[in-house]
C-alpha positions as CSV (number, residue, x, y, z in Angstrom):
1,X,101.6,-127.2,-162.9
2,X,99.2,-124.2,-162.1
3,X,98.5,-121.6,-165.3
4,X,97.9,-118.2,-164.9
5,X,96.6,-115.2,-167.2
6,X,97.9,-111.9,-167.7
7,X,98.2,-109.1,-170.6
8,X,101.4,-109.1,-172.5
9,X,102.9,-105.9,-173.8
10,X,100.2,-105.8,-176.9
11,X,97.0,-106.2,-173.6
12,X,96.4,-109.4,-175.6
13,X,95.7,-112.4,-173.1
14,X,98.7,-115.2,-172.5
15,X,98.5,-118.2,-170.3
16,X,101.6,-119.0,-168.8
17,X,102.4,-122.0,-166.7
18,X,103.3,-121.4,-163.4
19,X,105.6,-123.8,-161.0
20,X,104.5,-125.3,-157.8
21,X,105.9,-124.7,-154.8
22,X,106.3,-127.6,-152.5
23,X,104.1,-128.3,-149.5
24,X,107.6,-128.4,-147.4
25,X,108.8,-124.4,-148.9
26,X,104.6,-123.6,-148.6
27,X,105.0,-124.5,-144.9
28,X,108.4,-122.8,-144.3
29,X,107.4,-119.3,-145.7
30,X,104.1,-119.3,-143.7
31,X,106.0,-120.4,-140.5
32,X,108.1,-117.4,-141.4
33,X,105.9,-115.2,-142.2
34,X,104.4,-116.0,-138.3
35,X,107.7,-115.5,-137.0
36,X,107.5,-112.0,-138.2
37,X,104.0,-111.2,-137.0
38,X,105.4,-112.4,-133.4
39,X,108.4,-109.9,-133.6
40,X,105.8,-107.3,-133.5
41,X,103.2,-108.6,-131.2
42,X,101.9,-106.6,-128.3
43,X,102.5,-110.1,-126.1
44,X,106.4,-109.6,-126.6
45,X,107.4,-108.9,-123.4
46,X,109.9,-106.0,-124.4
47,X,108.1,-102.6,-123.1
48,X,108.4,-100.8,-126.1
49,X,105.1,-99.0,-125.9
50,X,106.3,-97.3,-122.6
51,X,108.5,-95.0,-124.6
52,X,107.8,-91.9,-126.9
53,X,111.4,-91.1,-127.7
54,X,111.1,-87.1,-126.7
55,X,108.0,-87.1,-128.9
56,X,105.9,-86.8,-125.5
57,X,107.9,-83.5,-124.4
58,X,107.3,-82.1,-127.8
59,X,103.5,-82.3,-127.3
60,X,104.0,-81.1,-123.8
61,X,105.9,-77.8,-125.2
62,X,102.9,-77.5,-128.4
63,X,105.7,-78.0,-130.9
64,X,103.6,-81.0,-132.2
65,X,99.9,-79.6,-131.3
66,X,97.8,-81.2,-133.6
67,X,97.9,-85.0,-136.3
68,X,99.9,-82.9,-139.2
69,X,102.4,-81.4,-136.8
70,X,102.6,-84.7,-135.5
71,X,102.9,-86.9,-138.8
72,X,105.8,-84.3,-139.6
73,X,107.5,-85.0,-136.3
74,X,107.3,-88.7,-137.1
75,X,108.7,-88.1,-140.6
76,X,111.7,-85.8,-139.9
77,X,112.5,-88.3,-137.0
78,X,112.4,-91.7,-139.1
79,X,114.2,-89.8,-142.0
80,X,117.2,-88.2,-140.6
81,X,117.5,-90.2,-137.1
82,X,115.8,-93.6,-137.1
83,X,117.3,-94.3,-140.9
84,X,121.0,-93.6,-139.9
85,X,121.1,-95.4,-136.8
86,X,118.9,-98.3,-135.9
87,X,117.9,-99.0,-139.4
88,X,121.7,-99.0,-140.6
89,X,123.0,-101.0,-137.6
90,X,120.0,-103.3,-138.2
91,X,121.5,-104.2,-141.4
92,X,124.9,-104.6,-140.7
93,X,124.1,-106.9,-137.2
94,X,121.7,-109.2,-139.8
95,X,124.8,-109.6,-142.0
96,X,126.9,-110.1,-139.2
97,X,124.7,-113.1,-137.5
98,X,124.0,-114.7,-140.9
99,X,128.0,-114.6,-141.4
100,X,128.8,-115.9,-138.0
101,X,130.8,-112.5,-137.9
102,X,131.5,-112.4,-133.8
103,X,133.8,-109.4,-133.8
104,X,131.4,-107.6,-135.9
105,X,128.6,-108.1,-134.1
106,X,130.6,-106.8,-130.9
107,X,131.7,-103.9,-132.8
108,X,128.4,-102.5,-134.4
109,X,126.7,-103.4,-131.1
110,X,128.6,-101.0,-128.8
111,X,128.2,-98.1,-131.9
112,X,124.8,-98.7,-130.8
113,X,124.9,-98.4,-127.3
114,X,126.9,-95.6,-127.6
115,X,125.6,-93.3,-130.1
116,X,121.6,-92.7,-127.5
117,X,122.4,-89.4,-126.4
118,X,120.3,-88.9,-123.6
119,X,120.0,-90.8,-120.4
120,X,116.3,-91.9,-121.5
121,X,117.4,-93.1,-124.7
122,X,120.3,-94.9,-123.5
123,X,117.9,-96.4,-120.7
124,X,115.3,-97.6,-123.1
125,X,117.6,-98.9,-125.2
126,X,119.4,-101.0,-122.6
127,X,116.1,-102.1,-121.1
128,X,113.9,-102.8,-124.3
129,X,117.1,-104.7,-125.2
130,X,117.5,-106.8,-122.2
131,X,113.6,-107.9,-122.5
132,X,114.2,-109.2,-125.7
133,X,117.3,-110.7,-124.7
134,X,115.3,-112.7,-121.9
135,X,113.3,-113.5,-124.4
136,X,115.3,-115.1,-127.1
137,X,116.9,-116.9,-124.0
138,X,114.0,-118.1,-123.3
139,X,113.2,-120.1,-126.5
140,X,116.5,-121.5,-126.8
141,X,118.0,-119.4,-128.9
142,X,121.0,-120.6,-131.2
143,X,123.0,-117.6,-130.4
144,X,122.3,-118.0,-126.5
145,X,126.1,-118.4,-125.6
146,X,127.3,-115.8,-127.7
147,X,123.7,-113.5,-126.3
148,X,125.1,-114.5,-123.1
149,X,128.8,-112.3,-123.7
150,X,127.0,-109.1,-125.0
151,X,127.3,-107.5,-122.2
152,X,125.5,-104.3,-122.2
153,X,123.5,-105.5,-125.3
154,X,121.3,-102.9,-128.0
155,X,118.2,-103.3,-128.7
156,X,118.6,-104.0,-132.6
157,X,121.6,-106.8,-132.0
158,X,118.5,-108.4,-130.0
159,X,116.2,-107.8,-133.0
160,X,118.6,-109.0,-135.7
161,X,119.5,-111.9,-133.7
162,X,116.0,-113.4,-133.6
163,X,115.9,-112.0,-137.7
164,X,118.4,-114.3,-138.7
165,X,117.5,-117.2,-136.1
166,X,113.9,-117.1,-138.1
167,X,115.3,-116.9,-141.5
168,X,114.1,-113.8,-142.1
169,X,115.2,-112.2,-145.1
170,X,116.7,-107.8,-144.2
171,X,114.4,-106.2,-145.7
172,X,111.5,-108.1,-143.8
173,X,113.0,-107.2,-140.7
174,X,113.9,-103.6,-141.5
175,X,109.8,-103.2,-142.8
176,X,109.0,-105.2,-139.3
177,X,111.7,-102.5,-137.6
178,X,110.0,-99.1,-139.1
179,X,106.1,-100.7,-138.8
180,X,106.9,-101.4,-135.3
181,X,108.4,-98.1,-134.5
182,X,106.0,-96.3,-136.5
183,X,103.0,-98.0,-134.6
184,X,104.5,-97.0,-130.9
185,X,104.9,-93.3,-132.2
186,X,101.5,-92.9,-133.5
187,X,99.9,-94.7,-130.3
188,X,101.5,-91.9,-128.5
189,X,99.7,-89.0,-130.2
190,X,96.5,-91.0,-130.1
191,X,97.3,-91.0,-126.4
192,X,98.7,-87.4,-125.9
193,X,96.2,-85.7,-128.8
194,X,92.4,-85.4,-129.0
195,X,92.5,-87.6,-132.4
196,X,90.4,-90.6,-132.4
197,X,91.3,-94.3,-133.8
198,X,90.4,-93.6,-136.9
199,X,92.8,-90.5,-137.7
200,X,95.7,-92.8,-136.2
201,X,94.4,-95.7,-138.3
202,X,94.8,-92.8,-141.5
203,X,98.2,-91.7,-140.3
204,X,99.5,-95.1,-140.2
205,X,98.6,-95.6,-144.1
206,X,99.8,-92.5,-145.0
207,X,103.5,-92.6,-142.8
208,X,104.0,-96.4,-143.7
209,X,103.4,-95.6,-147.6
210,X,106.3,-92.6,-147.4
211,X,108.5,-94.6,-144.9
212,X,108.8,-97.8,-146.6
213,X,111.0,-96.1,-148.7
214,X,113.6,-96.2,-146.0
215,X,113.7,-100.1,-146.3
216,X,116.2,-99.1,-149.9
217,X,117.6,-95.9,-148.3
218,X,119.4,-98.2,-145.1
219,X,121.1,-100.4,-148.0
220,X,122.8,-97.1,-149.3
221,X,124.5,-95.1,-145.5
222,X,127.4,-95.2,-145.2
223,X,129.5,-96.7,-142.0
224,X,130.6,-93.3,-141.6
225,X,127.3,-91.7,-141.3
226,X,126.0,-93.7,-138.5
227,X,125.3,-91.4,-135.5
228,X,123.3,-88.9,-137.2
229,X,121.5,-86.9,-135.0
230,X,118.7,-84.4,-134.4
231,X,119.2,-81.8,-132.0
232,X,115.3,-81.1,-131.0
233,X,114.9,-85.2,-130.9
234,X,117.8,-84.8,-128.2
235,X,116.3,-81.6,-126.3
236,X,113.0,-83.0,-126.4
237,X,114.7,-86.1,-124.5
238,X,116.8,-84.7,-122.2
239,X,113.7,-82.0,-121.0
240,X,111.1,-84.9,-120.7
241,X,113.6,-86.0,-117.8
242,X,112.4,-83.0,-115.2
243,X,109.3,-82.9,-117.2
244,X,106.3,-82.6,-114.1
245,X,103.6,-85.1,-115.8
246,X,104.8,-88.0,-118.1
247,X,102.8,-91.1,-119.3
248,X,105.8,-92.4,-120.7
249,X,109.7,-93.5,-119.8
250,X,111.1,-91.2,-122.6
Protein backbone atom coordinates (compact mmCIF):
# COMPACT_ATOMS: atom_id res chain seq x y z
CA UNK A 1 0.00 0.00 0.00
CA UNK A 2 1.66 3.34 -1.01
CA UNK A 3 0.81 6.61 1.42
CA UNK A 4 0.57 9.84 0.32
CA UNK A 5 0.45 13.48 2.03
CA UNK A 6 -1.74 16.29 1.30
CA UNK A 7 -3.55 19.29 3.24
CA UNK A 8 -7.06 18.75 4.41
CA UNK A 9 -9.62 21.42 4.46
CA UNK A 10 -7.96 23.01 7.95
CA UNK A 11 -4.02 22.95 5.64
CA UNK A 12 -3.22 20.52 8.49
CA UNK A 13 -1.10 17.53 7.04
CA UNK A 14 -3.01 13.86 6.58
CA UNK A 15 -1.46 10.72 5.33
CA UNK A 16 -3.73 8.74 3.44
CA UNK A 17 -3.12 5.29 2.09
CA UNK A 18 -3.17 4.91 -1.44
CA UNK A 19 -4.05 1.58 -3.51
CA UNK A 20 -1.77 -0.14 -5.88
CA UNK A 21 -2.35 -0.53 -9.22
CA UNK A 22 -1.32 -3.79 -10.74
CA UNK A 23 1.64 -4.32 -12.89
CA UNK A 24 -0.93 -5.88 -15.62
CA UNK A 25 -3.43 -2.31 -15.48
CA UNK A 26 0.30 -0.25 -15.07
CA UNK A 27 1.18 -1.90 -18.34
CA UNK A 28 -2.23 -1.51 -20.09
CA UNK A 29 -2.52 2.35 -19.52
CA UNK A 30 1.06 3.02 -20.63
CA UNK A 31 0.50 0.74 -23.83
CA UNK A 32 -2.52 3.07 -24.15
CA UNK A 33 -1.22 5.93 -23.56
CA UNK A 34 1.42 4.96 -26.65
CA UNK A 35 -1.40 4.16 -28.72
CA UNK A 36 -2.38 7.68 -28.49
CA UNK A 37 1.02 9.34 -29.07
CA UNK A 38 1.06 7.05 -32.46
CA UNK A 39 -2.43 8.59 -33.52
CA UNK A 40 -0.67 11.69 -33.72
CA UNK A 41 2.69 10.90 -35.05
CA UNK A 42 4.28 12.61 -37.97
CA UNK A 43 5.22 8.74 -39.32
CA UNK A 44 1.34 8.11 -39.79
CA UNK A 45 1.06 7.90 -43.22
CA UNK A 46 -2.19 10.03 -43.59
CA UNK A 47 -1.05 13.49 -45.27
CA UNK A 48 -2.61 15.61 -42.94
CA UNK A 49 0.01 18.31 -42.89
CA UNK A 50 -0.57 18.88 -46.75
CA UNK A 51 -3.70 20.76 -45.92
CA UNK A 52 -4.49 24.29 -44.42
CA UNK A 53 -8.28 24.08 -44.59
CA UNK A 54 -8.71 27.65 -46.50
CA UNK A 55 -6.41 29.06 -43.74
CA UNK A 56 -3.64 29.36 -46.69
CA UNK A 57 -5.99 31.57 -48.92
CA UNK A 58 -6.74 33.72 -45.94
CA UNK A 59 -3.03 34.56 -45.56
CA UNK A 60 -2.87 34.94 -49.29
CA UNK A 61 -5.79 37.65 -49.29
CA UNK A 62 -3.99 39.48 -45.68
CA UNK A 63 -7.14 38.63 -43.74
CA UNK A 64 -4.80 36.70 -41.31
CA UNK A 65 -1.47 38.95 -41.70
CA UNK A 66 0.22 38.53 -38.74
CA UNK A 67 0.35 35.49 -35.22
CA UNK A 68 -2.89 37.39 -33.48
CA UNK A 69 -4.87 37.60 -36.64
CA UNK A 70 -3.88 34.18 -37.08
CA UNK A 71 -4.52 32.61 -33.40
CA UNK A 72 -8.08 34.37 -34.03
CA UNK A 73 -8.58 32.51 -37.21
CA UNK A 74 -7.73 29.29 -35.54
CA UNK A 75 -10.09 30.08 -32.65
CA UNK A 76 -13.26 31.17 -34.59
CA UNK A 77 -12.57 28.00 -36.84
CA UNK A 78 -12.23 25.30 -34.00
CA UNK A 79 -15.21 27.03 -32.08
CA UNK A 80 -17.94 27.33 -34.47
CA UNK A 81 -16.80 24.72 -37.33
CA UNK A 82 -14.33 22.10 -36.11
CA UNK A 83 -16.67 21.66 -32.60
CA UNK A 84 -19.94 21.04 -34.58
CA UNK A 85 -18.70 18.79 -37.06
CA UNK A 86 -15.68 16.59 -36.65
CA UNK A 87 -15.54 16.83 -32.92
CA UNK A 88 -19.43 15.96 -32.60
CA UNK A 89 -19.30 13.14 -35.19
CA UNK A 90 -16.15 12.01 -33.42
CA UNK A 91 -18.19 11.27 -30.44
CA UNK A 92 -21.01 9.71 -31.74
CA UNK A 93 -18.78 7.19 -34.30
CA UNK A 94 -16.68 6.27 -30.76
CA UNK A 95 -20.09 5.34 -29.28
CA UNK A 96 -21.08 3.75 -32.19
CA UNK A 97 -17.81 1.30 -32.56
CA UNK A 98 -17.77 0.57 -28.78
CA UNK A 99 -21.60 -0.45 -29.14
CA UNK A 100 -21.05 -2.56 -32.23
CA UNK A 101 -23.75 0.01 -33.59
CA UNK A 102 -23.27 -0.83 -37.65
CA UNK A 103 -26.19 1.27 -38.91
CA UNK A 104 -24.97 4.03 -36.92
CA UNK A 105 -21.69 4.06 -37.86
CA UNK A 106 -23.02 4.13 -41.67
CA UNK A 107 -25.31 6.85 -40.85
CA UNK A 108 -23.06 9.48 -39.01
CA UNK A 109 -20.35 8.51 -41.48
CA UNK A 110 -22.03 9.79 -44.66
CA UNK A 111 -23.25 13.08 -42.49
CA UNK A 112 -19.68 13.39 -42.61
CA UNK A 113 -18.89 12.96 -45.95
CA UNK A 114 -21.42 15.02 -46.89
CA UNK A 115 -21.55 18.12 -44.82
CA UNK A 116 -17.28 19.37 -46.59
CA UNK A 117 -18.55 22.02 -48.67
CA UNK A 118 -15.93 22.63 -50.98
CA UNK A 119 -14.26 20.30 -53.39
CA UNK A 120 -10.81 20.60 -51.27
CA UNK A 121 -12.46 19.75 -48.19
CA UNK A 122 -14.36 16.99 -49.45
CA UNK A 123 -11.03 15.77 -51.21
CA UNK A 124 -9.00 15.93 -48.13
CA UNK A 125 -11.41 14.39 -46.27
CA UNK A 126 -11.77 11.38 -48.61
CA UNK A 127 -8.02 11.07 -48.96
CA UNK A 128 -6.74 11.75 -45.37
CA UNK A 129 -9.47 9.10 -44.64
CA UNK A 130 -8.45 6.52 -47.09
CA UNK A 131 -4.65 6.70 -45.63
CA UNK A 132 -5.73 5.89 -42.37
CA UNK A 133 -8.03 3.37 -43.64
CA UNK A 134 -4.84 1.63 -45.33
CA UNK A 135 -3.49 1.92 -42.28
CA UNK A 136 -5.73 0.37 -39.85
CA UNK A 137 -5.91 -2.44 -42.55
CA UNK A 138 -2.72 -2.80 -42.33
CA UNK A 139 -2.35 -3.81 -38.66
CA UNK A 140 -5.19 -6.06 -38.71
CA UNK A 141 -7.69 -4.13 -37.55
CA UNK A 142 -10.72 -5.81 -35.72
CA UNK A 143 -13.12 -3.76 -37.64
CA UNK A 144 -11.36 -4.62 -41.16
CA UNK A 145 -14.53 -6.35 -42.70
CA UNK A 146 -16.86 -3.90 -41.59
CA UNK A 147 -13.63 -0.88 -42.80
CA UNK A 148 -13.86 -2.85 -45.85
CA UNK A 149 -17.92 -1.85 -46.63
CA UNK A 150 -17.51 1.99 -45.81
CA UNK A 151 -17.31 2.83 -48.98
CA UNK A 152 -16.47 6.34 -49.40
CA UNK A 153 -15.24 6.38 -45.73
CA UNK A 154 -14.59 10.02 -43.36
CA UNK A 155 -11.77 10.74 -41.96
CA UNK A 156 -13.10 10.76 -38.17
CA UNK A 157 -15.01 7.07 -38.73
CA UNK A 158 -11.18 6.11 -39.52
CA UNK A 159 -10.07 7.92 -36.29
CA UNK A 160 -12.65 6.60 -34.00
CA UNK A 161 -12.26 3.25 -35.31
CA UNK A 162 -8.57 2.88 -34.30
CA UNK A 163 -10.01 4.99 -30.73
CA UNK A 164 -12.01 2.32 -29.77
CA UNK A 165 -9.75 -0.65 -31.29
CA UNK A 166 -7.03 0.92 -28.63
CA UNK A 167 -9.33 1.34 -25.77
CA UNK A 168 -9.11 4.76 -25.77
CA UNK A 169 -11.38 6.47 -23.63
CA UNK A 170 -13.66 9.92 -25.95
CA UNK A 171 -12.32 12.43 -24.39
CA UNK A 172 -8.62 11.13 -25.09
CA UNK A 173 -9.35 10.97 -28.51
CA UNK A 174 -11.33 14.22 -28.89
CA UNK A 175 -8.04 16.08 -26.93
CA UNK A 176 -5.78 13.83 -29.54
CA UNK A 177 -8.41 15.17 -32.42
CA UNK A 178 -8.14 19.19 -31.52
CA UNK A 179 -4.10 18.78 -30.53
CA UNK A 180 -3.69 17.24 -33.86
CA UNK A 181 -5.67 19.65 -35.78
CA UNK A 182 -4.43 22.43 -33.86
CA UNK A 183 -0.65 21.52 -34.52
CA UNK A 184 -1.27 21.27 -38.54
CA UNK A 185 -2.97 24.81 -38.42
CA UNK A 186 -0.21 26.48 -36.56
CA UNK A 187 2.58 24.72 -38.75
CA UNK A 188 0.86 26.51 -41.58
CA UNK A 189 1.39 30.06 -40.31
CA UNK A 190 4.84 29.12 -39.20
CA UNK A 191 5.14 28.21 -42.86
CA UNK A 192 3.12 31.02 -44.56
CA UNK A 193 4.20 34.02 -41.71
CA UNK A 194 7.55 35.39 -40.81
CA UNK A 195 7.12 34.03 -37.08
CA UNK A 196 9.71 31.87 -35.83
CA UNK A 197 9.50 28.40 -33.69
CA UNK A 198 9.27 29.88 -30.75
CA UNK A 199 6.02 32.20 -31.39
CA UNK A 200 4.37 28.91 -32.76
CA UNK A 201 5.64 26.95 -29.80
CA UNK A 202 3.73 30.10 -27.62
CA UNK A 203 0.58 29.89 -29.81
CA UNK A 204 0.26 26.28 -29.25
CA UNK A 205 0.14 26.87 -25.29
CA UNK A 206 -2.01 29.58 -25.45
CA UNK A 207 -4.79 27.86 -28.28
CA UNK A 208 -4.54 24.35 -26.58
CA UNK A 209 -5.29 26.02 -22.97
CA UNK A 210 -8.71 27.89 -24.56
CA UNK A 211 -9.57 24.90 -26.87
CA UNK A 212 -9.48 22.10 -24.47
CA UNK A 213 -12.54 23.38 -23.50
CA UNK A 214 -14.16 22.02 -26.52
CA UNK A 215 -13.35 18.36 -25.29
CA UNK A 216 -16.89 19.24 -22.67
CA UNK A 217 -18.53 21.53 -25.31
CA UNK A 218 -18.75 18.22 -28.06
CA UNK A 219 -20.59 16.16 -25.16
CA UNK A 220 -23.41 18.95 -25.15
CA UNK A 221 -24.37 19.64 -29.64
CA UNK A 222 -26.94 18.53 -30.48
CA UNK A 223 -27.62 15.97 -33.60
CA UNK A 224 -29.41 18.71 -35.05
CA UNK A 225 -26.62 21.10 -35.06
CA UNK A 226 -24.16 19.15 -36.86
CA UNK A 227 -23.29 20.96 -40.22
CA UNK A 228 -22.53 24.23 -38.82
CA UNK A 229 -20.73 26.21 -41.00
CA UNK A 230 -18.55 29.36 -41.58
CA UNK A 231 -19.03 31.10 -44.63
CA UNK A 232 -15.30 32.80 -44.96
CA UNK A 233 -13.91 29.10 -43.88
CA UNK A 234 -15.90 28.06 -47.19
CA UNK A 235 -14.76 31.17 -49.48
CA UNK A 236 -11.40 30.89 -48.34
CA UNK A 237 -11.70 27.06 -49.61
CA UNK A 238 -13.37 27.37 -52.60
CA UNK A 239 -10.82 30.61 -53.77
CA UNK A 240 -7.61 28.58 -52.76
CA UNK A 241 -8.75 26.25 -55.72
CA UNK A 242 -7.68 28.98 -58.68
CA UNK A 243 -5.40 30.42 -56.15
CA UNK A 244 -1.82 31.02 -58.54
CA UNK A 245 0.77 29.82 -55.69
CA UNK A 246 -0.23 27.20 -53.05
CA UNK A 247 2.07 25.09 -50.69
CA UNK A 248 -0.75 23.22 -49.64
CA UNK A 249 -3.84 20.85 -51.07
CA UNK A 250 -6.54 23.04 -49.36
Amino acid sequence: MLSKIILDSNLKVVLINMPEIAPDNVHNIDLRRMRLFQINSALLPVGGFSYSQGLETAIDQQWVHNPESGANWIQATAKHSLLYNDLALLKRLHHAFSTANNEAVEYWNQLSVAIRETRELAAEDKDTAQSFKRVLLSLNSKFTEQLQTIRPISYVTAYAAYGVEHQLLINECLASFIWSWLENQIQVLLKLLPMGQAAGQQLMFRLSEDLIELIHDAHEIEDDQIGFSLPGVVHASAKHEQQYSRLFRS
